[in-house]
C-alpha positions in Angstrom: -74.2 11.0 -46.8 -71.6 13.8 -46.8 -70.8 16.3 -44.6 -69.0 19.7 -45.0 -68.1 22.5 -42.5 -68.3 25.4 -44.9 -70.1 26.2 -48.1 -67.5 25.7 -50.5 -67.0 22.5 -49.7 -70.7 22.3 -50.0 -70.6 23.2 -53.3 -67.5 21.4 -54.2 -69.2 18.4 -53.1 -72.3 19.1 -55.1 -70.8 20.2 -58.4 -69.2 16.5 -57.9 -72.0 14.4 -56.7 -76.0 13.8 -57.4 -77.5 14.6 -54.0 -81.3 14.2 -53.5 -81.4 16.5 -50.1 -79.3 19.3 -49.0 -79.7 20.3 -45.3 -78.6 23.8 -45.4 -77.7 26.5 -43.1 -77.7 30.6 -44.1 -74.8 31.0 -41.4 -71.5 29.5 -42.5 -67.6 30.8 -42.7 -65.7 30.8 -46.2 -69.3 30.5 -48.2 -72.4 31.6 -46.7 -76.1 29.7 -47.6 -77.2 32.6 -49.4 -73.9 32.3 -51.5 -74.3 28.5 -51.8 -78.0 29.0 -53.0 -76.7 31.6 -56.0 -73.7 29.4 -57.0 -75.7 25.7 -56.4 -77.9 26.8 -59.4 -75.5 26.7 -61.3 -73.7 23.6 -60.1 -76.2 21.5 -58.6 -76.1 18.4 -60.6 -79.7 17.0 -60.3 -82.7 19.6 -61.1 -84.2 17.2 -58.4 -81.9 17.9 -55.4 -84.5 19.3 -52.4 -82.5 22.3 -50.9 -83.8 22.7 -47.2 -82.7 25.4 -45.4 -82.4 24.8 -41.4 -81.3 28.1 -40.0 -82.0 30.1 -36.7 -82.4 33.2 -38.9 -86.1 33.6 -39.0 -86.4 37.1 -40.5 -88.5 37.1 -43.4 -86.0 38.5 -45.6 -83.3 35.7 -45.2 -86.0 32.8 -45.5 -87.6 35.1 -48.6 -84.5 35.1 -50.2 -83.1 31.9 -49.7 -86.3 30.8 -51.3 -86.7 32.5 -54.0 -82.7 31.0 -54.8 -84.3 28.0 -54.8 -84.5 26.3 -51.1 -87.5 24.5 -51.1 -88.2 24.4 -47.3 -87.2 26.7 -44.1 -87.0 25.4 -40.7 -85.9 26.9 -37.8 -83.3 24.8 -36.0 -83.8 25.7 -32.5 -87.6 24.4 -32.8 -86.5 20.9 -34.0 -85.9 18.1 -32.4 -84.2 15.0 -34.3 -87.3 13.3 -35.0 -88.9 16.8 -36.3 -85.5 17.0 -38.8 -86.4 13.1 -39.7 -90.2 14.4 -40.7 -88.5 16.8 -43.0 -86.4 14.8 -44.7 -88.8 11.7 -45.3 -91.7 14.8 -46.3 -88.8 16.2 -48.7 -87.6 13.2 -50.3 -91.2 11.6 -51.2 -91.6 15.4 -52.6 -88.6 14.6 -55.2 -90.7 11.7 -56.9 
């Protein structure tokens, strides 16, 4: 598991390693999630990667977008608890097989 406090390093680390899940949020500095999601098509290593976007943005527009860029999932973070972010990931990765 990696971790990075920005979205370049996001997509540093994912232009330079296989990820099956990225937990992603549309509000970062240096490189936004929106940004990430246009680059990380590019860059993305695995076709199967599961791009989850966990934001508190919940206008249609932002969650349109992001999936149409490819995010596969929306959630809004302020409704989760940690087991409800567990029951995403476990639904996510059984999704990639």
């Amino acid at each position: 598991m990696d971790t990075a406090s920005n979205g370049k390093e996001a997509l540093e680390l994912c232009k330079d390693n296989t990820y099956d899940l990225v937990l992603l949020d549309l509000m970062m500095p240096v490189l936004d999630g929106m940004g990430f999601l246009k680059e990380a098509k590019l860059s993305v290593n695995s076709p199967k990667t599961r791009i989850v976007v966990m934001s508190n943005l919940s206008g249609g527009n932002e969650v349109k977008e992001a999936l149409s860029l490819g995010a596969h999932r929306h959630a809004v973070k302020s409704d989760l608890g940690p087991a409800d972010v567990m029951d995403i990931v476990n639904k996510e990765l059984s999704s990639a097989d």
